[in-house]
C-alpha positions as CSV (number, residue, x, y, z in Angstrom):
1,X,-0.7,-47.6,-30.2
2,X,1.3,-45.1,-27.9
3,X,3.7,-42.5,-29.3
4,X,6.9,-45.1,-28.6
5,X,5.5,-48.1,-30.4
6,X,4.8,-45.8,-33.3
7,X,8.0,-44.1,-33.9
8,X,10.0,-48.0,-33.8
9,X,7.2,-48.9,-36.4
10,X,8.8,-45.6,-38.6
11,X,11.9,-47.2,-37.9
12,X,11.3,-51.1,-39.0
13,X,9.7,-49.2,-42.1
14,X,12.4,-47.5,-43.0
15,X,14.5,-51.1,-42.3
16,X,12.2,-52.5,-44.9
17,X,12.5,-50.3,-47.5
18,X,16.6,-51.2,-48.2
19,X,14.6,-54.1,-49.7
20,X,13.7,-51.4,-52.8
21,X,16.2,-51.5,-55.2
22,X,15.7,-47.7,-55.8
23,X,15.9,-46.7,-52.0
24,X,19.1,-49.7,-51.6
25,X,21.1,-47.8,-54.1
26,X,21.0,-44.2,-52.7
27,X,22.3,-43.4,-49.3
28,X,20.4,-39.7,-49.9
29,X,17.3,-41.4,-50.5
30,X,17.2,-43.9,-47.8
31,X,17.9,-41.3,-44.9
32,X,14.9,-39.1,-46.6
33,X,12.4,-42.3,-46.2
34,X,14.4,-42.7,-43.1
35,X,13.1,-39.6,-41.6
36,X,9.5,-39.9,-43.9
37,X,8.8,-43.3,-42.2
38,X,9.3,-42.1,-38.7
39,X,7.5,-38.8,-39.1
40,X,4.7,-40.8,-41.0
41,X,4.2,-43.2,-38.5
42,X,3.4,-40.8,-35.5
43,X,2.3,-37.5,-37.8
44,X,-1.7,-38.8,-37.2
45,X,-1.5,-38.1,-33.3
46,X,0.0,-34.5,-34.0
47,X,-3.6,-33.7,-32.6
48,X,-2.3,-34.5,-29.4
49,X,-1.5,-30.6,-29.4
50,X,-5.3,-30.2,-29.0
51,X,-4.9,-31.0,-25.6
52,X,-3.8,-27.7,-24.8
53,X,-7.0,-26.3,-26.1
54,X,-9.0,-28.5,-23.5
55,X,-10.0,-32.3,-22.9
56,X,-13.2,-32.2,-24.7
57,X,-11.6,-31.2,-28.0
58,X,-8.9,-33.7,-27.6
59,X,-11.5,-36.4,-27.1
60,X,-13.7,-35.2,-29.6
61,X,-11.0,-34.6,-32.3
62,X,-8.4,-37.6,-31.3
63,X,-7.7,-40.2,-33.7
64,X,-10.8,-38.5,-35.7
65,X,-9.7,-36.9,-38.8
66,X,-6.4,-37.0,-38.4
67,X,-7.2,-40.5,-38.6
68,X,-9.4,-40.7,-41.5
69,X,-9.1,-41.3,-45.4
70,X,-8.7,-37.9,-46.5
71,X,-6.0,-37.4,-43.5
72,X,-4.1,-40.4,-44.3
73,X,-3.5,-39.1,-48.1
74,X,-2.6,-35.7,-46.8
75,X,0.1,-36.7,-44.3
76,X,1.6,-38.7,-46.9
77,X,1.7,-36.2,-49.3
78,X,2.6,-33.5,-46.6
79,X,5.4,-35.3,-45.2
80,X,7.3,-36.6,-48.4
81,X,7.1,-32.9,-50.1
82,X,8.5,-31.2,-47.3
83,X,11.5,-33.4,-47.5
84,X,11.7,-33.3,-51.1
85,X,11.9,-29.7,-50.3
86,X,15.2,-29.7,-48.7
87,X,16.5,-32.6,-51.2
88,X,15.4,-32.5,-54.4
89,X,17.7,-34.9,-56.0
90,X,16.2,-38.0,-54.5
91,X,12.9,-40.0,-56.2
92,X,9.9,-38.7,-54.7
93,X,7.6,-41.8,-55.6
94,X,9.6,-43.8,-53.6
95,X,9.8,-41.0,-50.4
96,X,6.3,-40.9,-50.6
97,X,5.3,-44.5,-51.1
98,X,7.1,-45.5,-48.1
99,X,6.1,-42.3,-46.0
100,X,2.4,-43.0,-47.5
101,X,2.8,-46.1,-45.9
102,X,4.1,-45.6,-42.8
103,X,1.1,-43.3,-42.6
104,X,-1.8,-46.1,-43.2
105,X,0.1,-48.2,-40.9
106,X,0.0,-45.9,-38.1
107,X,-4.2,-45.6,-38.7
108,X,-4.3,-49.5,-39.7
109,X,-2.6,-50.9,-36.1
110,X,-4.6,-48.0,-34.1
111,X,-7.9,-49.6,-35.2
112,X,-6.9,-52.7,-33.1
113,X,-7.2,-51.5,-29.6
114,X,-10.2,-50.6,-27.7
115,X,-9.5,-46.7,-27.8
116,X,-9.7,-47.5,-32.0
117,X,-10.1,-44.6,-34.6
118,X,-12.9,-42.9,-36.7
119,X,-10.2,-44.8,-39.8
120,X,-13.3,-44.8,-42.0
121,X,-14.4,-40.8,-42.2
122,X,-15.9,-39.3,-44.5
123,X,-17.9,-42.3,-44.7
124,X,-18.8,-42.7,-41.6
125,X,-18.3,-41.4,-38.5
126,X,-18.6,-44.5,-36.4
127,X,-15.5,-45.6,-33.8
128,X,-13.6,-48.7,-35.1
129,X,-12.0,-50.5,-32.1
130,X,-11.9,-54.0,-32.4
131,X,-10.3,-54.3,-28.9
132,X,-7.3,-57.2,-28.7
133,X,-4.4,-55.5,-29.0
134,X,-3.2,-53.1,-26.3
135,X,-2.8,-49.7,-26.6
136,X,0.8,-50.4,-25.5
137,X,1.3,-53.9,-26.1
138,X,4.8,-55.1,-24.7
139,X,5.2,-57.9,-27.2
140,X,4.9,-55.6,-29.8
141,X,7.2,-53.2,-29.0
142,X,9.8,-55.8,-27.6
143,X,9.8,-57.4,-30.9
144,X,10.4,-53.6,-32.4
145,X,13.6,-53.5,-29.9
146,X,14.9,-56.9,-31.3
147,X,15.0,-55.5,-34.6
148,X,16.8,-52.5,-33.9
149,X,19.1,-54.3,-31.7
150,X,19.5,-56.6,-34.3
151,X,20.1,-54.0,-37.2
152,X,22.3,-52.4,-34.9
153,X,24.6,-55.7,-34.3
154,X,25.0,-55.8,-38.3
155,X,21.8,-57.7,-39.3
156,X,20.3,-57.1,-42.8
157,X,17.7,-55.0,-42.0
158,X,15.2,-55.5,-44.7
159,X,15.6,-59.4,-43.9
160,X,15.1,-58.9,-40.1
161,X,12.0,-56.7,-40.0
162,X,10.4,-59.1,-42.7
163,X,10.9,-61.9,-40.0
164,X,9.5,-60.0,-37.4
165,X,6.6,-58.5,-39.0
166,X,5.8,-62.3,-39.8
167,X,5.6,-63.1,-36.0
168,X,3.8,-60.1,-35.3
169,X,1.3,-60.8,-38.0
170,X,1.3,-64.6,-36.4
171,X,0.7,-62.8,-32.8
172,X,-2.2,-60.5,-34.2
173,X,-3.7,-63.7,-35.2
174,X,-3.3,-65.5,-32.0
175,X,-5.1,-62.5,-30.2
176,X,-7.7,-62.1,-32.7
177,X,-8.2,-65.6,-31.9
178,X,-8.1,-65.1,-27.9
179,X,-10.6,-62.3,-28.8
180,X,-13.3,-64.6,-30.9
181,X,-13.3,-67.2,-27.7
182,X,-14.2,-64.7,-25.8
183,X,-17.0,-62.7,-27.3
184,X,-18.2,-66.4,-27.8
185,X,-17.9,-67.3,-24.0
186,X,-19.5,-64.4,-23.1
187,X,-22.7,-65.0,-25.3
188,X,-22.7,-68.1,-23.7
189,X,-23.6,-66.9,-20.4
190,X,-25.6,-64.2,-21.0
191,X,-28.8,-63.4,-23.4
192,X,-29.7,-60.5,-25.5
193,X,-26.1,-59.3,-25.5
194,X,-26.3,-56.3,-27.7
195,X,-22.5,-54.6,-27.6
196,X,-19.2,-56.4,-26.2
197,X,-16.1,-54.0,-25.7
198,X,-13.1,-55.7,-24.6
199,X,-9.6,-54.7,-23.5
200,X,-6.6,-56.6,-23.2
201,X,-4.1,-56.7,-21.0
202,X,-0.3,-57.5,-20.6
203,X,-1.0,-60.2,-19.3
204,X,-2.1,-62.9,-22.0
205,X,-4.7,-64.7,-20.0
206,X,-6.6,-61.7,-18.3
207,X,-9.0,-59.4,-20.4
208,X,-11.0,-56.6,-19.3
209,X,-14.5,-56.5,-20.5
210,X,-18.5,-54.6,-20.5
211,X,-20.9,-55.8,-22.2
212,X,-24.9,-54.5,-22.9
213,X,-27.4,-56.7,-22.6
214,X,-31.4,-55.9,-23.0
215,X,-31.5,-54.6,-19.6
216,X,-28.3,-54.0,-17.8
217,X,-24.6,-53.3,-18.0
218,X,-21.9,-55.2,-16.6
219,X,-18.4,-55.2,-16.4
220,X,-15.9,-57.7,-15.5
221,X,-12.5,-59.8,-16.7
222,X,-11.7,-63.0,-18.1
223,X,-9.0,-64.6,-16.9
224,X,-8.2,-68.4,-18.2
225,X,-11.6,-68.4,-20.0
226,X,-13.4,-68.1,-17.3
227,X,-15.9,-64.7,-16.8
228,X,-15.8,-62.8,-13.2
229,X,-17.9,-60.1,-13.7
230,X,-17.1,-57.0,-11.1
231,X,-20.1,-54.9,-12.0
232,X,-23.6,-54.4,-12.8
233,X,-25.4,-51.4,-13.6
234,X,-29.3,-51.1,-15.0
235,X,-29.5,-50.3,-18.3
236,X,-31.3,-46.6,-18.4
237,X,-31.5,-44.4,-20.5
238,X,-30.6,-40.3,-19.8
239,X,-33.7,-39.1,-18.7
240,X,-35.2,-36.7,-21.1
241,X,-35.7,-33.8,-19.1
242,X,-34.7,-29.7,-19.3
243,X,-31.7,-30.3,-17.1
244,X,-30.4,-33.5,-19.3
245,X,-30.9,-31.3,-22.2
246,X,-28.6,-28.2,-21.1
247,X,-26.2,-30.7,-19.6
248,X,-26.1,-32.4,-23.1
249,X,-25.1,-28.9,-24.8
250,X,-21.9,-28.5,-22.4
251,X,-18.9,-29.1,-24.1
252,X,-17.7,-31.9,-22.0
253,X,-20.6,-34.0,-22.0
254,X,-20.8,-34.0,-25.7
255,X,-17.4,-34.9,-26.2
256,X,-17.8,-37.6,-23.8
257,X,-21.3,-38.8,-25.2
258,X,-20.0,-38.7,-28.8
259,X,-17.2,-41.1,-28.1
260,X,-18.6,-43.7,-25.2
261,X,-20.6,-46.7,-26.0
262,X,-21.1,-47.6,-23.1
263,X,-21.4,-45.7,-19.9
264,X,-24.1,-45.6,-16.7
265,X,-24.9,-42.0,-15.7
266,X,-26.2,-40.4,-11.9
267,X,-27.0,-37.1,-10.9
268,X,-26.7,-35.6,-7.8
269,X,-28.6,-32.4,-6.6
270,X,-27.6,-29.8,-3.9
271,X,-28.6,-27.0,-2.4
272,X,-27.8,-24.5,-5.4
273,X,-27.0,-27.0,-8.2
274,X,-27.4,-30.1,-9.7
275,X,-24.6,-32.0,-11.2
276,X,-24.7,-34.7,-14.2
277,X,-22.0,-37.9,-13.9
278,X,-20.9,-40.0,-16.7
279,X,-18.9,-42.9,-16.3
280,X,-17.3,-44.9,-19.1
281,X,-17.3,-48.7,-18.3
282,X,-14.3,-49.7,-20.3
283,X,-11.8,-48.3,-18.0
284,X,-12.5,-49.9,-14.4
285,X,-9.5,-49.6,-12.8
286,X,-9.8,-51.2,-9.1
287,X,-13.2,-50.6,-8.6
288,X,-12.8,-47.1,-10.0
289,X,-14.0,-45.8,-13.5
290,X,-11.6,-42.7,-13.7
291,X,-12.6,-41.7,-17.3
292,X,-16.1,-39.5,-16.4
293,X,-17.5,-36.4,-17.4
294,X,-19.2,-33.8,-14.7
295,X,-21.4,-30.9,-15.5
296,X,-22.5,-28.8,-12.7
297,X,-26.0,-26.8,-13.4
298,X,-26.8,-24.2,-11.0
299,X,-31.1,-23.3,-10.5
300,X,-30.9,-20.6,-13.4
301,X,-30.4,-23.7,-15.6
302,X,-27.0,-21.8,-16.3
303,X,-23.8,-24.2,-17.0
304,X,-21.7,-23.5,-13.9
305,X,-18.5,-25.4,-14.7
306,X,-17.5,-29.3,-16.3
307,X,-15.2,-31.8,-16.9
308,X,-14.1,-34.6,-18.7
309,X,-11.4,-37.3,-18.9
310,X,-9.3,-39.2,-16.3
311,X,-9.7,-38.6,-12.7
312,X,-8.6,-41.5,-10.3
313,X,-9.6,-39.7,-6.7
314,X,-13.0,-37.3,-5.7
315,X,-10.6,-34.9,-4.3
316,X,-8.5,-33.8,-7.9
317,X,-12.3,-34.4,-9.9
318,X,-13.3,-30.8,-7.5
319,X,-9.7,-29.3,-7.9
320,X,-10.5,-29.5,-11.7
321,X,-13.9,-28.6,-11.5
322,X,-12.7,-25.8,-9.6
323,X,-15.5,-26.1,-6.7
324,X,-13.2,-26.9,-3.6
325,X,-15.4,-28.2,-0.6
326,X,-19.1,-27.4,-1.7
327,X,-19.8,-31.0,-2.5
328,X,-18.2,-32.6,1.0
């Protein structure tokens, strides 16, 4: 979920947990879970800081292990002591449990969208994105701004956030639902489909959508249970050749590789170097895919400069590949 939707979660958690008797009767103790559950629910995406590193270790490393089992434990732990630090006199099995739990609900809701989290490391390393909730989901978070509006206006908290975690629970359902017609529709209409990734939208009746098959890719929406499909792509495989192989050992493309499913690739060649596109079907965006990665190779088979992540226009890809005109 995005940063906002995260932080109201802290705060319906931290709503719930006047229904504990021990946190109820202690004003000290409910302002520490207060602050646990809120820095709880967003501490997993502190990785976000790797962006100033560079793109490829953000996309490597996001919702990785700051996402996984051992991660999860360690926030909880990290984030309760810290406070118990400052006040001592409040129970630290309730801090933690609700900052714990703030924690595996940050990880738990993440695992819905189609960005999803390595949630299962060290066990496996594999991305689980079950794709029918947005990222930012404007239902959700609305229903977060009733509460606190509510709470606010004098509701019982505990009370209030226990009704709207029911709907939302009902609403996770519903999409889950919306989500199971679909894959179903799809395989339907097409044979041999081998991988389905699907995105919702905002809008409850349109869905964005790329799917494998034994031969090609294609990529399209459903909108009112019927398929349009935008794209299709044959399904090839990276050549395996010298160039592929260095291109494949630049940064950027290895993030990008380790975290696609499903992507076509081209390369270009030019009068002193040859260049490696990836583009990750997911994301069409009006007839653009603006999450790529570029390597450029010069005829020393030396790296000359990369890229990777969102780019919507030709023109700021070369600005950040730093090569101005030369491809024009």
């Amino acid at each position: 979920m995005d940063t906002a939707t995260h932080i109201t979660m802290g705060i319906a958690l931290g709503g719930l947990a006047t229904l504990d008797p021990v946190v109820q009767s202690d004003t000290t103790l409910f302002t520490a879970v207060m602050v646990g559950t809120i820095a709880g629910s967003h501490a997993p995406d502190f990785d976000t800081v790797l962006k100033l590193r560079n793109n490829a270790a953000y996309i490597r490393n996001h919702r990785g292990i700051t996402h996984s089992i051992p991660a999860v434990v360690f926030w909880g732990l990290f984030i309760s002591s810290i406070i118990y630090f400052f006040v001592p006199d409040v129970n630290f099995l309730h801090l933690w449990l609700w900052t714990f739990l703030a924690v595996i609900l940050h990880v738990f809701v993440d695992i819905f969208n189609a960005y999803g989290t390595q949630a299962y490391r060290p066990f496996s390393n594999k991305w689980v994105a079950h794709g029918f909730i947005s990222t930012f989901d404007p239902y959700i978070f609305n229903f977060h701004v009733i509460g606190i509006i509510a709470w606010i206006l004098g509701a019982n908290p505990g009370y209030t956030w226990l009704t709207i975690y029911f709907i939302i629970f009902l609403y996770y359902i519903k999409r889950y639902l919306d989500k199971r017609e679909i894959v179903k529709l799809i395989k339907q209409h097409f044979d041999h489909v081998e991988f389905i990734a699907t995105s919702p939208t905002t809008k409850q009746n349109i869905w964005r959508i790329a799917l494998t098959t034994e031969d090609a890719y294609y990529v399209g929406r459903v909108e009112d249970g019927h398929i349009k499909m935008m794209d299709r792509f044959k399904r090839e495989p990276l050549p395996d050749t010298p160039f592929v192989q260095i291109a494949k050992q630049d940064k950027n493309i290895s993030a990008f590789l380790s975290f696609s499913p499903i992507y076509r690739w081209e390369i270009n060649y030019y009068d002193d170097f040859n260049e490696l596109r990836l583009y990750d079907l997911r994301y069409r965006n009006d007839g653009h895919y603006p999450f790529i990665a570029v390597v450029h190779i010069d005829d020393n088979n030396c790296i000359m400069n990369s890229f990777t992540g969102w780019v919507y226009s030709e023109r700021k890809l070369q600005n950040k590949l730093n090569t101005g005109e030369r491809m024009v």
